[in-house]
PDBQT receptor file of N, H, CA, C and O in Angstrom, charges set to zero:
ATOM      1  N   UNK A   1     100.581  86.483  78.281  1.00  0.00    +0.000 N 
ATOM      2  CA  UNK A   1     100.341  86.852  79.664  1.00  0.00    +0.000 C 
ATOM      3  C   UNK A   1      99.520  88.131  79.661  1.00  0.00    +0.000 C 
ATOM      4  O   UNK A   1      99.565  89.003  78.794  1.00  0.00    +0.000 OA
ATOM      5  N   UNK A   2      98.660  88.117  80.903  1.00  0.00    +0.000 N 
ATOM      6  H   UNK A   2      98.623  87.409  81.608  1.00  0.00    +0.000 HD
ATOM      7  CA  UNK A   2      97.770  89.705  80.634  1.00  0.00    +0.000 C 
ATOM      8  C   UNK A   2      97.840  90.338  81.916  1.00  0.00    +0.000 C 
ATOM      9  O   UNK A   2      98.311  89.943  82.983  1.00  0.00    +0.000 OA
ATOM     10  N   UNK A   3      97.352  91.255  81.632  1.00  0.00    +0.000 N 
ATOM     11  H   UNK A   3      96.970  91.576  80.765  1.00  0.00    +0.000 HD
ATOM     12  CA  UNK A   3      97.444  92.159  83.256  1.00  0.00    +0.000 C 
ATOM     13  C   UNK A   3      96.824  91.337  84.228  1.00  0.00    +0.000 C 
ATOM     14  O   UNK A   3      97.773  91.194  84.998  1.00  0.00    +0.000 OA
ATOM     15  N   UNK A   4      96.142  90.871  84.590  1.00  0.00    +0.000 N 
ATOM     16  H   UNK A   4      95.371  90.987  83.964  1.00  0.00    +0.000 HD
ATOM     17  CA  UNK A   4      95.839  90.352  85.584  1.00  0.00    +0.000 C 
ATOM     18  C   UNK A   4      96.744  89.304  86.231  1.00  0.00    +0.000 C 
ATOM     19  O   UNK A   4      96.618  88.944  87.401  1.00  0.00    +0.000 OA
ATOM     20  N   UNK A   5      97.840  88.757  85.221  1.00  0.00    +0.000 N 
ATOM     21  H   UNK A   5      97.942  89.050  84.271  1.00  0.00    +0.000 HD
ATOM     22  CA  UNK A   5      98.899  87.874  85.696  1.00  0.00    +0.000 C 
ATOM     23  C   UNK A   5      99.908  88.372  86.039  1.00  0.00    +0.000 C 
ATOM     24  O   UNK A   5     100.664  87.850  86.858  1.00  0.00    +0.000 OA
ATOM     25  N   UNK A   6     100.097  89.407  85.513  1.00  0.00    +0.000 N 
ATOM     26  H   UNK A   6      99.482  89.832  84.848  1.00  0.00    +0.000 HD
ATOM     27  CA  UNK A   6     101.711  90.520  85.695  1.00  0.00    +0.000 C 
ATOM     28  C   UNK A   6     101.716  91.295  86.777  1.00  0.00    +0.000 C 
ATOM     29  O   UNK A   6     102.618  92.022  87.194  1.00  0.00    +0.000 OA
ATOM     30  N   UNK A   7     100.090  90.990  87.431  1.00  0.00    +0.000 N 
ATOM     31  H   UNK A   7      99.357  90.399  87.092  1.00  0.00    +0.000 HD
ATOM     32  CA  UNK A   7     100.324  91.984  88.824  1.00  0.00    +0.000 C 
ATOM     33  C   UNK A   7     101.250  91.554  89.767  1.00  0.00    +0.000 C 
ATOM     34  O   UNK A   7     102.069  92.289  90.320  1.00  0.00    +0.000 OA
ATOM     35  N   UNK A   8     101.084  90.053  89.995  1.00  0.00    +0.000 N 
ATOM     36  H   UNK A   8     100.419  89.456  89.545  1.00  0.00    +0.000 HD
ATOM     37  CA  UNK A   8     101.214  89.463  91.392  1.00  0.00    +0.000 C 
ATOM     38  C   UNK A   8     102.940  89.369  90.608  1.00  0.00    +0.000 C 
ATOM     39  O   UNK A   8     103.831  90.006  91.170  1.00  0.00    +0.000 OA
ATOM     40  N   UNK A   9     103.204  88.739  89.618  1.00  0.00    +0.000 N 
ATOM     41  H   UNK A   9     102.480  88.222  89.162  1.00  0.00    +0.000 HD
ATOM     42  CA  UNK A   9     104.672  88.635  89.059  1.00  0.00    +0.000 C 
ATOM     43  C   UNK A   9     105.595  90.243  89.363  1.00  0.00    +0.000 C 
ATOM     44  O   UNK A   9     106.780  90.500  89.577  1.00  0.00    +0.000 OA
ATOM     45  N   UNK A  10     104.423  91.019  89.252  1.00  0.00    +0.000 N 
ATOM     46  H   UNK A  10     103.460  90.810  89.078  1.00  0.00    +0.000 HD
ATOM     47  CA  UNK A  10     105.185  92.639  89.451  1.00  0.00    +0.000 C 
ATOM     48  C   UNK A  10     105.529  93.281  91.097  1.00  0.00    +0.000 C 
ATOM     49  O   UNK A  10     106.298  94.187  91.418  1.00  0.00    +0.000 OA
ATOM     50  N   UNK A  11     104.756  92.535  91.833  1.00  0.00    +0.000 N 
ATOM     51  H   UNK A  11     104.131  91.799  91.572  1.00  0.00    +0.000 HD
ATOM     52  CA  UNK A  11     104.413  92.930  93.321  1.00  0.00    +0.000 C 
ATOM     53  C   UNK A  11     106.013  91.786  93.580  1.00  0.00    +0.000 C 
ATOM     54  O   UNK A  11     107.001  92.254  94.145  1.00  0.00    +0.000 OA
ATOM     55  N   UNK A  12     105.995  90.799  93.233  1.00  0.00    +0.000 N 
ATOM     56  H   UNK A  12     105.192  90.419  92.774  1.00  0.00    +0.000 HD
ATOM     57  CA  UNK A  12     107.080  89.866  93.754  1.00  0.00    +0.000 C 
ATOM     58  C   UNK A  12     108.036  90.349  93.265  1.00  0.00    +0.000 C 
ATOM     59  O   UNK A  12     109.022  90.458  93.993  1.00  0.00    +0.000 OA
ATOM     60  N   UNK A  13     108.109  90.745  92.086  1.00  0.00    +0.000 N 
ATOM     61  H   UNK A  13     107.308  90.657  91.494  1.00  0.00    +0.000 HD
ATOM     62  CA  UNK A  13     109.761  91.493  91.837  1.00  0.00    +0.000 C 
ATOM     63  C   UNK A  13     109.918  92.561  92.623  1.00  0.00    +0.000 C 
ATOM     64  O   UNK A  13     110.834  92.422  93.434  1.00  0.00    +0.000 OA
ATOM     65  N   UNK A  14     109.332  93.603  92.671  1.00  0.00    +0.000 N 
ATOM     66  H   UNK A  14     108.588  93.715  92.012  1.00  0.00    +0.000 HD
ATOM     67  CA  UNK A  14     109.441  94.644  93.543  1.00  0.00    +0.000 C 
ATOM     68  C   UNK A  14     109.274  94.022  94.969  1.00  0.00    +0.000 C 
ATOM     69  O   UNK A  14     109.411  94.992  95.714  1.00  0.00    +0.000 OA
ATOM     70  N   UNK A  15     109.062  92.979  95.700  1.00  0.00    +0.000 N 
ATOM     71  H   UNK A  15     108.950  92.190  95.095  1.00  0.00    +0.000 HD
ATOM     72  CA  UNK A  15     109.433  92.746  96.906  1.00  0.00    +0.000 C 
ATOM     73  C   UNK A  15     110.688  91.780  96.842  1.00  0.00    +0.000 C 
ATOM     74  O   UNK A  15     111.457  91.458  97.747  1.00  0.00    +0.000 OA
ATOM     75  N   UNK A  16     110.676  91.562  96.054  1.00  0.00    +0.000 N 
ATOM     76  H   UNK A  16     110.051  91.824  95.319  1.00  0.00    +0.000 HD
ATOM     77  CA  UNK A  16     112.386  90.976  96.039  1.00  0.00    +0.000 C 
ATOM     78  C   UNK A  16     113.744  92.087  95.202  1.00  0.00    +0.000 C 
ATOM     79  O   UNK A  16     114.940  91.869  95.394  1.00  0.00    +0.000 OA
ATOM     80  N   UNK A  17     113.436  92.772  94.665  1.00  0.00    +0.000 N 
ATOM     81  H   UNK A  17     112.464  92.949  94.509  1.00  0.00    +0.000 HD
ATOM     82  CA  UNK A  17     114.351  93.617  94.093  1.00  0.00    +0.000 C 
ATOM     83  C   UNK A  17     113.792  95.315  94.203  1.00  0.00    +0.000 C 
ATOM     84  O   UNK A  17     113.654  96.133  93.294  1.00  0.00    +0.000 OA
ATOM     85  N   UNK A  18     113.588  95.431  95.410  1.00  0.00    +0.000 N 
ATOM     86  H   UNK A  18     113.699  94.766  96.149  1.00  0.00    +0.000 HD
ATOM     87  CA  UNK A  18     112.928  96.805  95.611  1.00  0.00    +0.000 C 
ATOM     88  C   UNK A  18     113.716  97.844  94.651  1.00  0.00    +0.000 C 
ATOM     89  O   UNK A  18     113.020  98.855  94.559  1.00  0.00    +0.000 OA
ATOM     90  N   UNK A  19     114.924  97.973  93.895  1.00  0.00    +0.000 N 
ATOM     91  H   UNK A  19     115.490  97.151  93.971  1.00  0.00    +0.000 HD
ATOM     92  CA  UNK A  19     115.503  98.558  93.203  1.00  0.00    +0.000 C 
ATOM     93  C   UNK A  19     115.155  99.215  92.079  1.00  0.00    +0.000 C 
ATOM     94  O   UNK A  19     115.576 100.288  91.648  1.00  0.00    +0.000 OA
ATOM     95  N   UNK A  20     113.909  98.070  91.404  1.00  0.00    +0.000 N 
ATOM     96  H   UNK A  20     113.568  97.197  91.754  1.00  0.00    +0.000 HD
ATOM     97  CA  UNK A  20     113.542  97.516  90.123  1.00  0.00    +0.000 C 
ATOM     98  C   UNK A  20     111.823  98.626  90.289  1.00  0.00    +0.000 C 
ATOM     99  O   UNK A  20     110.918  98.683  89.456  1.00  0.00    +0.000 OA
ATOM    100  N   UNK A  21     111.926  99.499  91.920  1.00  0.00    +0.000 N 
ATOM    101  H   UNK A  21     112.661  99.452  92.596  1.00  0.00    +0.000 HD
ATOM    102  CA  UNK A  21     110.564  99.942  91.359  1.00  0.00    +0.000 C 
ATOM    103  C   UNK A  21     110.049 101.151  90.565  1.00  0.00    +0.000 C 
ATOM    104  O   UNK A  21     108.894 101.467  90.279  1.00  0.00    +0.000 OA
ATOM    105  N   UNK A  22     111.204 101.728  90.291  1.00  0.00    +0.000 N 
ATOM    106  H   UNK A  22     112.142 101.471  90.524  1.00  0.00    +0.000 HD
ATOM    107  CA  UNK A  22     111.227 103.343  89.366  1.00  0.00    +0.000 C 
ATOM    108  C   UNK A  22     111.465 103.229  88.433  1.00  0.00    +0.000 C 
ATOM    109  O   UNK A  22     111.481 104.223  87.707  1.00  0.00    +0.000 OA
ATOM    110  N   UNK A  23     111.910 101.453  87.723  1.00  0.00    +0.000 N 
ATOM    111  H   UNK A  23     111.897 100.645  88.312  1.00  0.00    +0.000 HD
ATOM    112  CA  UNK A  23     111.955 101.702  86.401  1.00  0.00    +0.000 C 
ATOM    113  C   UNK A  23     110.891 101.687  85.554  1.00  0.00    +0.000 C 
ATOM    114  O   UNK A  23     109.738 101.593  85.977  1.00  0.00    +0.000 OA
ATOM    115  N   UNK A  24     111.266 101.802  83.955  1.00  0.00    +0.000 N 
ATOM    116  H   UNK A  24     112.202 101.879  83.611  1.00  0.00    +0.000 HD
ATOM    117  CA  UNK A  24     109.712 102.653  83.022  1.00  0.00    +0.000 C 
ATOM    118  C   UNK A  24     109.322 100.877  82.841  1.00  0.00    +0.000 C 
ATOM    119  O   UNK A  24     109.955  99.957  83.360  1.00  0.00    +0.000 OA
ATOM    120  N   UNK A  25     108.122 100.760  81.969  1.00  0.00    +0.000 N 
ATOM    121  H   UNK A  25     107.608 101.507  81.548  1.00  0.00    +0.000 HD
ATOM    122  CA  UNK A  25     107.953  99.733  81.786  1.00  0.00    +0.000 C 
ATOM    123  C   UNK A  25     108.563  98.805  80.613  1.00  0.00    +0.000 C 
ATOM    124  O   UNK A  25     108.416  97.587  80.510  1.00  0.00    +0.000 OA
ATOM    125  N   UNK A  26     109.353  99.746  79.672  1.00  0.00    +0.000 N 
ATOM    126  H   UNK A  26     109.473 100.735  79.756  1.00  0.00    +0.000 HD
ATOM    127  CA  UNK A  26     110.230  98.846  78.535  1.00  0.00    +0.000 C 
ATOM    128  C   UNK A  26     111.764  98.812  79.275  1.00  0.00    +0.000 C 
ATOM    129  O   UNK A  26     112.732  98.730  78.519  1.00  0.00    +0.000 OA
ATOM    130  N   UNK A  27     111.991  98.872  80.701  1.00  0.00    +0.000 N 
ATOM    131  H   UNK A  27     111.205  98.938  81.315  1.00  0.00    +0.000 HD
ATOM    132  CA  UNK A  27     113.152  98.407  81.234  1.00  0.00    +0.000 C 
ATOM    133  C   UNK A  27     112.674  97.424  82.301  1.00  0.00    +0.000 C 
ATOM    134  O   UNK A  27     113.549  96.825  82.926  1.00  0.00    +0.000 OA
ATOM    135  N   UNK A  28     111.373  97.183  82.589  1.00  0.00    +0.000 N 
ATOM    136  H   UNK A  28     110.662  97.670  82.082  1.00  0.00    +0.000 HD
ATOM    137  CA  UNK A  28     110.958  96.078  83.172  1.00  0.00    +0.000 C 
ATOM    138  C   UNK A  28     110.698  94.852  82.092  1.00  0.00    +0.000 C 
ATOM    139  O   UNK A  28     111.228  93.814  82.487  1.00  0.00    +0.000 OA
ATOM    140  N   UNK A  29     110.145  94.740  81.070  1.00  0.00    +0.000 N 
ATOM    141  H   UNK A  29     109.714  95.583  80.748  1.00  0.00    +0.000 HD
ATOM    142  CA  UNK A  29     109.920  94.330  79.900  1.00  0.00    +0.000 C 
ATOM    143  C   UNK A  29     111.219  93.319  80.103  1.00  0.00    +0.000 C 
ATOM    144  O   UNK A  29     110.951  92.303  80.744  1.00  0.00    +0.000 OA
ATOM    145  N   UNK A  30     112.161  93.412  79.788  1.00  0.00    +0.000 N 
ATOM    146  H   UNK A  30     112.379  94.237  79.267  1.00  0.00    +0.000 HD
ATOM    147  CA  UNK A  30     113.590  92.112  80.134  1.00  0.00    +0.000 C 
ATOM    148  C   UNK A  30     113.813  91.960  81.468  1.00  0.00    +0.000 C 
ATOM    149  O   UNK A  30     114.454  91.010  81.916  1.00  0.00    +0.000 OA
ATOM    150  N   UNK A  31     113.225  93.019  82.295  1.00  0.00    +0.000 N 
ATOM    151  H   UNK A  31     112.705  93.792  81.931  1.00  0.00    +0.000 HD
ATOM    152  CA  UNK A  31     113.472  92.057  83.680  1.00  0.00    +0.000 C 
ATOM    153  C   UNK A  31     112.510  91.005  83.316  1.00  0.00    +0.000 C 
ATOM    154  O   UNK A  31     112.686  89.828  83.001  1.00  0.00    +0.000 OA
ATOM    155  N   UNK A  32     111.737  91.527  83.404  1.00  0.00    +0.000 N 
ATOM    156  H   UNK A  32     111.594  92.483  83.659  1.00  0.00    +0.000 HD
ATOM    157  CA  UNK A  32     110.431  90.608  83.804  1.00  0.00    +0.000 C 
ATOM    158  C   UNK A  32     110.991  88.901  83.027  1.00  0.00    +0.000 C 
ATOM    159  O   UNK A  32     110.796  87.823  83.588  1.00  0.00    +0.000 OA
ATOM    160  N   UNK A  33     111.622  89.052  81.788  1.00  0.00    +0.000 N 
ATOM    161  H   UNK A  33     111.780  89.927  81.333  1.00  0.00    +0.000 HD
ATOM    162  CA  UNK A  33     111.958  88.039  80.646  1.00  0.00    +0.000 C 
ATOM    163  C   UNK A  33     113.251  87.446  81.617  1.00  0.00    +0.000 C 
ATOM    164  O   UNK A  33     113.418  86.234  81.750  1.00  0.00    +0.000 OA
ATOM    165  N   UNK A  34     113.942  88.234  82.130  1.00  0.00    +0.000 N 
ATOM    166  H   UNK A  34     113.806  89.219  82.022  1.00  0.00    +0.000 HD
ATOM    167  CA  UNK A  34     115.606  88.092  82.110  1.00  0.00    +0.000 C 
ATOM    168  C   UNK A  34     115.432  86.930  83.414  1.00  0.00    +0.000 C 
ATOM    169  O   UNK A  34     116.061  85.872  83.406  1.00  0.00    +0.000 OA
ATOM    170  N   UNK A  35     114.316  87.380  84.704  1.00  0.00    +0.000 N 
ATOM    171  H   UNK A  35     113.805  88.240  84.711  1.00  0.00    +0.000 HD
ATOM    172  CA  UNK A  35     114.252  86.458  85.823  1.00  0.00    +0.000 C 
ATOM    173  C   UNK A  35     113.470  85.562  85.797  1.00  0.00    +0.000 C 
ATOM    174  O   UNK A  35     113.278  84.916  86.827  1.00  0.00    +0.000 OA
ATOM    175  N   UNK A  36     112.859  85.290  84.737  1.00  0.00    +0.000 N 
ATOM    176  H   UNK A  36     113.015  85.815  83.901  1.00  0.00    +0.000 HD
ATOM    177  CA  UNK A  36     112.161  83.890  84.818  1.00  0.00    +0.000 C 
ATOM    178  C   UNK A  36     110.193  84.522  84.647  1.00  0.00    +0.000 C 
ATOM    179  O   UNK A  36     109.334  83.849  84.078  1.00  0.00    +0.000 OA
ATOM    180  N   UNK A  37     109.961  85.760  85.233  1.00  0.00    +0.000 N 
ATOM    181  H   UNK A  37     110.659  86.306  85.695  1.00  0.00    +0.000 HD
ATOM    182  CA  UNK A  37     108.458  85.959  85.792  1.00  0.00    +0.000 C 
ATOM    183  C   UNK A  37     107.747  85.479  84.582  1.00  0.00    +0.000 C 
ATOM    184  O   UNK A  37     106.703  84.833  84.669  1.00  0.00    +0.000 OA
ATOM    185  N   UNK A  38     108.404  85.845  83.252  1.00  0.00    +0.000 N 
ATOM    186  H   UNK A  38     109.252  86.370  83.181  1.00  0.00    +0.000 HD
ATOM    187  CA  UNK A  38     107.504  85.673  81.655  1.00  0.00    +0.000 C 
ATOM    188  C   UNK A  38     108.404  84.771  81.127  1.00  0.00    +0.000 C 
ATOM    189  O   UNK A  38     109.619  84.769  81.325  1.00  0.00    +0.000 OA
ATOM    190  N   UNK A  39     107.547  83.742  80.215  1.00  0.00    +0.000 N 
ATOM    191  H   UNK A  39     106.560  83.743  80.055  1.00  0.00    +0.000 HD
ATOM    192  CA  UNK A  39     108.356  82.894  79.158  1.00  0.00    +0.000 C 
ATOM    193  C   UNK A  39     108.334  83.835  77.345  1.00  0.00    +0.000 C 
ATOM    194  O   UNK A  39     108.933  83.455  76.338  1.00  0.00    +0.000 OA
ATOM    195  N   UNK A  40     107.524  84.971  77.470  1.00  0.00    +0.000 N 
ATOM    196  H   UNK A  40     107.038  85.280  78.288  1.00  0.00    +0.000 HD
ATOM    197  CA  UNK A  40     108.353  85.795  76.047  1.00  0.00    +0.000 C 
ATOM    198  C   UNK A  40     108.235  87.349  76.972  1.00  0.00    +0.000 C 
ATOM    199  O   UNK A  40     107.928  87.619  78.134  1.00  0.00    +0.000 OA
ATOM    200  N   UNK A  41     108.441  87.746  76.382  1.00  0.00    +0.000 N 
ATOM    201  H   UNK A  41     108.690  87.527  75.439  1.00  0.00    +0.000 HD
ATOM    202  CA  UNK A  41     108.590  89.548  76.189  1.00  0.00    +0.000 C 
ATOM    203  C   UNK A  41     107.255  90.282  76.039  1.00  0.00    +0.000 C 
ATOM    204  O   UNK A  41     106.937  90.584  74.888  1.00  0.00    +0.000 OA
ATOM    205  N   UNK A  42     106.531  90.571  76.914  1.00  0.00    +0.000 N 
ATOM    206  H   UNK A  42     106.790  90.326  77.849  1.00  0.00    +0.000 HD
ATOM    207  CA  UNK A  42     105.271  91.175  77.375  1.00  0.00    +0.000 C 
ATOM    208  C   UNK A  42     105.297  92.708  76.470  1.00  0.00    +0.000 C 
ATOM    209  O   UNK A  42     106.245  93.431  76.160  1.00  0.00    +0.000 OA
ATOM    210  N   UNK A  43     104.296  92.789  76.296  1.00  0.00    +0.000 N 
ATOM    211  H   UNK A  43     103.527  92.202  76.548  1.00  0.00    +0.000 HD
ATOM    212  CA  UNK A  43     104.300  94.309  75.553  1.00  0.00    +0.000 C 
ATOM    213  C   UNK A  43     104.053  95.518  76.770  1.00  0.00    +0.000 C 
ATOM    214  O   UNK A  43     102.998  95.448  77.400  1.00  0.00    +0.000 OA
ATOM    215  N   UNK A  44     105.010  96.606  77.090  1.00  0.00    +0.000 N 
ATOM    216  H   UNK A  44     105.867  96.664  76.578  1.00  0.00    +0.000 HD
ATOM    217  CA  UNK A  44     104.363  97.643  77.343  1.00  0.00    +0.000 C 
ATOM    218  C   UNK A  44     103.607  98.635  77.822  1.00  0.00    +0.000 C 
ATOM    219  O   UNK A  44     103.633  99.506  78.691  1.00  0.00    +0.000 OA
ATOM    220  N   UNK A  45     102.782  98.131  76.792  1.00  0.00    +0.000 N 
ATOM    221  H   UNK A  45     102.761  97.423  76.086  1.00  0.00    +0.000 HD
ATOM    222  CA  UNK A  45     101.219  98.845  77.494  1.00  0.00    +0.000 C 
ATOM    223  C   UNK A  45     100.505  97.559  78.418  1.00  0.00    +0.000 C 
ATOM    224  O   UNK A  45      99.411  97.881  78.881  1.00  0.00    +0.000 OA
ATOM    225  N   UNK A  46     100.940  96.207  78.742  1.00  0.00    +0.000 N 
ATOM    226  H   UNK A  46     101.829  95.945  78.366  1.00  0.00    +0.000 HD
ATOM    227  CA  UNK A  46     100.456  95.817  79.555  1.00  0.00    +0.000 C 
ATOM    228  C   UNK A  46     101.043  95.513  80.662  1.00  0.00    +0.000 C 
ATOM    229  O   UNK A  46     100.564  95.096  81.716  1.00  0.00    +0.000 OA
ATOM    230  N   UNK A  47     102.570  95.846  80.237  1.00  0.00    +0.000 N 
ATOM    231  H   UNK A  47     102.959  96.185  79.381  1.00  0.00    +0.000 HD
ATOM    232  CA  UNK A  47     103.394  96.009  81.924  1.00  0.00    +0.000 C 
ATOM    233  C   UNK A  47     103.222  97.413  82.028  1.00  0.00    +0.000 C 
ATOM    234  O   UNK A  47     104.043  97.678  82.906  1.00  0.00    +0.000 OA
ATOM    235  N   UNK A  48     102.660  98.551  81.684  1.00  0.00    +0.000 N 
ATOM    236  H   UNK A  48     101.993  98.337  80.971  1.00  0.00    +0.000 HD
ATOM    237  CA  UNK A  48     102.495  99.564  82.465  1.00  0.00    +0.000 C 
ATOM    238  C   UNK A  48     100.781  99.491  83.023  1.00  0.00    +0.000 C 
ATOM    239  O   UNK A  48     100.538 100.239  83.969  1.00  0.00    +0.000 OA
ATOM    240  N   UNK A  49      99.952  98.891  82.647  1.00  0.00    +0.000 N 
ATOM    241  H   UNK A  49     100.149  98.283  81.878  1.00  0.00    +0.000 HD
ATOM    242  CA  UNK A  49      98.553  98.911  83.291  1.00  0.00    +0.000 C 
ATOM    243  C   UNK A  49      99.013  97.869  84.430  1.00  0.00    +0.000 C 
ATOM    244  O   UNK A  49      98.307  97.953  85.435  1.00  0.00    +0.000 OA
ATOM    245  N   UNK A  50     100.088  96.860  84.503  1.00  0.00    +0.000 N 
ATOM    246  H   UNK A  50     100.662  96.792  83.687  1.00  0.00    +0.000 HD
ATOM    247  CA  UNK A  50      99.975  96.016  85.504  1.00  0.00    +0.000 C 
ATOM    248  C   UNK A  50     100.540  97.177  86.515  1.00  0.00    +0.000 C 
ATOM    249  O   UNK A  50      99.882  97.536  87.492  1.00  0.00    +0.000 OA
ATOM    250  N   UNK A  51     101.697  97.676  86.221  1.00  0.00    +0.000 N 
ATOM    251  H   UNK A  51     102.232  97.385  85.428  1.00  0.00    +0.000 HD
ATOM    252  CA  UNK A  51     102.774  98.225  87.513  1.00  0.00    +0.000 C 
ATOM    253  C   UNK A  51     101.416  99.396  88.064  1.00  0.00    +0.000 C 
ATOM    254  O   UNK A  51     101.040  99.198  89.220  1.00  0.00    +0.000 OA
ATOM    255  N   UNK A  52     100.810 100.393  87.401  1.00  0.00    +0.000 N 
ATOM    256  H   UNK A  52     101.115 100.555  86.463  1.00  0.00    +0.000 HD
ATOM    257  CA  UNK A  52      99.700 100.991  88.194  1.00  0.00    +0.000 C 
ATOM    258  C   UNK A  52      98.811 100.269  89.051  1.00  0.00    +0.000 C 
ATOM    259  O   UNK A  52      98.478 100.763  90.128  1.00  0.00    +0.000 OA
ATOM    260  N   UNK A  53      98.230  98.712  88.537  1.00  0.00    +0.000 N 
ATOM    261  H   UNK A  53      98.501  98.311  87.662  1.00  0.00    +0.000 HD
ATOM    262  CA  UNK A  53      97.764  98.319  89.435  1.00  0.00    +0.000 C 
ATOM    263  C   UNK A  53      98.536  97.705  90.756  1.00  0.00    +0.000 C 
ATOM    264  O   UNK A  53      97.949  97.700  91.838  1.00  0.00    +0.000 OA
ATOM    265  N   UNK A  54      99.860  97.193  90.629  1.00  0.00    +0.000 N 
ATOM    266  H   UNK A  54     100.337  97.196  89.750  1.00  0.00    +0.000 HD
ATOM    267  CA  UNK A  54     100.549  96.866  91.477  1.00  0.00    +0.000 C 
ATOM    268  C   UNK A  54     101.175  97.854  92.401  1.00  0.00    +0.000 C 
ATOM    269  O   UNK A  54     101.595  97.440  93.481  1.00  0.00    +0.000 OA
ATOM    270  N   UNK A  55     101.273  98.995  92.123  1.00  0.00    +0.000 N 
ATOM    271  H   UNK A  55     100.932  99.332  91.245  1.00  0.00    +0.000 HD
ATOM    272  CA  UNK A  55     101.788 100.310  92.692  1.00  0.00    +0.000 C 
ATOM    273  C   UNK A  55     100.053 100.920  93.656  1.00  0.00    +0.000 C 
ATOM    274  O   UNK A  55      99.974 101.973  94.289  1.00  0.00    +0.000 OA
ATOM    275  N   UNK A  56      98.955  99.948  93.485  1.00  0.00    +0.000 N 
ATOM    276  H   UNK A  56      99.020  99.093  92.971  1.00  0.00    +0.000 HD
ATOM    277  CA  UNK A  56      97.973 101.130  94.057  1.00  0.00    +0.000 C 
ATOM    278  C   UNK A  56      98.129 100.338  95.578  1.00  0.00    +0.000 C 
ATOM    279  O   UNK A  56      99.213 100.885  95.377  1.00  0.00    +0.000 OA
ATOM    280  N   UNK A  57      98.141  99.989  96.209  1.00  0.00    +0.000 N 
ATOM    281  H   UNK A  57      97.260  99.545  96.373  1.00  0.00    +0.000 HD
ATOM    282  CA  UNK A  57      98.889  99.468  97.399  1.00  0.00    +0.000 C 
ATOM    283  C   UNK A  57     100.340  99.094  97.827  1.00  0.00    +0.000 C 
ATOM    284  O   UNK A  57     100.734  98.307  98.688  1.00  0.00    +0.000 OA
ATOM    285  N   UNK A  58     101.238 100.167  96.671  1.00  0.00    +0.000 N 
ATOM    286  H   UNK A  58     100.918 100.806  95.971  1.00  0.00    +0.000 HD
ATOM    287  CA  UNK A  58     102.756  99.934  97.282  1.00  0.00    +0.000 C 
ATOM    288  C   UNK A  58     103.160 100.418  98.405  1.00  0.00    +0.000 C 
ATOM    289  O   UNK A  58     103.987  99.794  99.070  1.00  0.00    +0.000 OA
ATOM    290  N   UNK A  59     102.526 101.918  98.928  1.00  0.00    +0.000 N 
ATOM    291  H   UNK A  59     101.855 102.425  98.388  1.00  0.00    +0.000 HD
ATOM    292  CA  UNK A  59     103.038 102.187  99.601  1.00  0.00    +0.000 C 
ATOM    293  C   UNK A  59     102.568 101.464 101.245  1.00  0.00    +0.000 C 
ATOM    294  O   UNK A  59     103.140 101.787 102.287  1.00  0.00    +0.000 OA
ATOM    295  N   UNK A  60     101.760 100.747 101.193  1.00  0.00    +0.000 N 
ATOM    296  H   UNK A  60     101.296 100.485 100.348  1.00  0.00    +0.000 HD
ATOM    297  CA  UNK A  60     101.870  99.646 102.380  1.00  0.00    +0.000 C 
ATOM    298  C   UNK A  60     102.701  98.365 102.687  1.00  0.00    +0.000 C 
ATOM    299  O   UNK A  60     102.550  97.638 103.669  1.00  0.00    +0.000 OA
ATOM    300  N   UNK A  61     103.828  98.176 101.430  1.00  0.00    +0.000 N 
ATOM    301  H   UNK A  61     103.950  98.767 100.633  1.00  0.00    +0.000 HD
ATOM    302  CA  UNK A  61     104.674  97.068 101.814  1.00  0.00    +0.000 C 
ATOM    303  C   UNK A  61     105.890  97.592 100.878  1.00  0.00    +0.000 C 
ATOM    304  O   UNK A  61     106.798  96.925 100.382  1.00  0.00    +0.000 OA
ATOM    305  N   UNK A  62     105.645  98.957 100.784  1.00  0.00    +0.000 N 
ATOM    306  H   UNK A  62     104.907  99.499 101.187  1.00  0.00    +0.000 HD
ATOM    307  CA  UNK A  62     107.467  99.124 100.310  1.00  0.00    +0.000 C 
ATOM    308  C   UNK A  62     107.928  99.171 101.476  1.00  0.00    +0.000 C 
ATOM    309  O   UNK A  62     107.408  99.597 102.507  1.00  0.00    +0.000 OA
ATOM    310  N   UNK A  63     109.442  98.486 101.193  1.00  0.00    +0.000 N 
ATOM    311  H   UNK A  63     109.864  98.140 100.355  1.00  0.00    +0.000 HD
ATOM    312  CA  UNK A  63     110.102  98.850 102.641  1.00  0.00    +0.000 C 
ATOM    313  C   UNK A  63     110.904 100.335 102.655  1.00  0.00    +0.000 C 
ATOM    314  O   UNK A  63     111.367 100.952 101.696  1.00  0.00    +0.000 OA
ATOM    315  N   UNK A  64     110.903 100.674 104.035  1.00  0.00    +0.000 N 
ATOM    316  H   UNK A  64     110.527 100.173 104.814  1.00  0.00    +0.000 HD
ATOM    317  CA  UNK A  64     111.304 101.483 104.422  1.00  0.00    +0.000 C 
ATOM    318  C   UNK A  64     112.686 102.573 104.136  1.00  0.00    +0.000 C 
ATOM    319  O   UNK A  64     113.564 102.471 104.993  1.00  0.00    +0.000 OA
ATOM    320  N   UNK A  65     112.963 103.662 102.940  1.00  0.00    +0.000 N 
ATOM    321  H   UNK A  65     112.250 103.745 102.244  1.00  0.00    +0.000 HD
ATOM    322  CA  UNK A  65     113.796 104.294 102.936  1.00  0.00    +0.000 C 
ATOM    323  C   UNK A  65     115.277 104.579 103.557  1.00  0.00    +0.000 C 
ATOM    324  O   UNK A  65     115.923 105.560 103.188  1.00  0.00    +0.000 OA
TER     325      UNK A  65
C-alpha cells in the first residue's frame, strides 16, 4: 500500500474513530492492520507522510471539541 492509498483509509478512520487522531504513526500502524484498512503492516514512514497529508484539511471536518 502507498501513500496515496493510506490517505483516504486515514481520513475514514479518523472520521470514524476521532480518538485515533493524536496517535504517532507506529500506534496507527496496527490500527490501521487491527480494523481491516491494510491487509499487512504498512511501514511508518509511509503512515506518517499519509497522516500529514490527511491532517492538511483536518481541521475542516474534525468534529467539534
Amino acid at each position: 500500500m502507498n501513500v496515496a492509498e493510506l490517505v483516504p483509509a486515514i481520513r475514514d478512520l479518523y472520521s470514524r474513530h476521532p480518538e485515533m487522531h493524536d496517535l504517532e504513526p507506529w500506534e496507527l500502524q496496527s490500527a490501521l492492520f487491527l480494523l481491516g484498512y491494510t491487509d499487512d503492516l504498512v511501514g511508518e514512514a509511509e503512515i506518517a507522510a499519509a497522516v500529514e497529508m490527511a491532517r492538511g484539511d483536518w481541521p475542516q471536518w474534525r468534529p467539534a471539541a
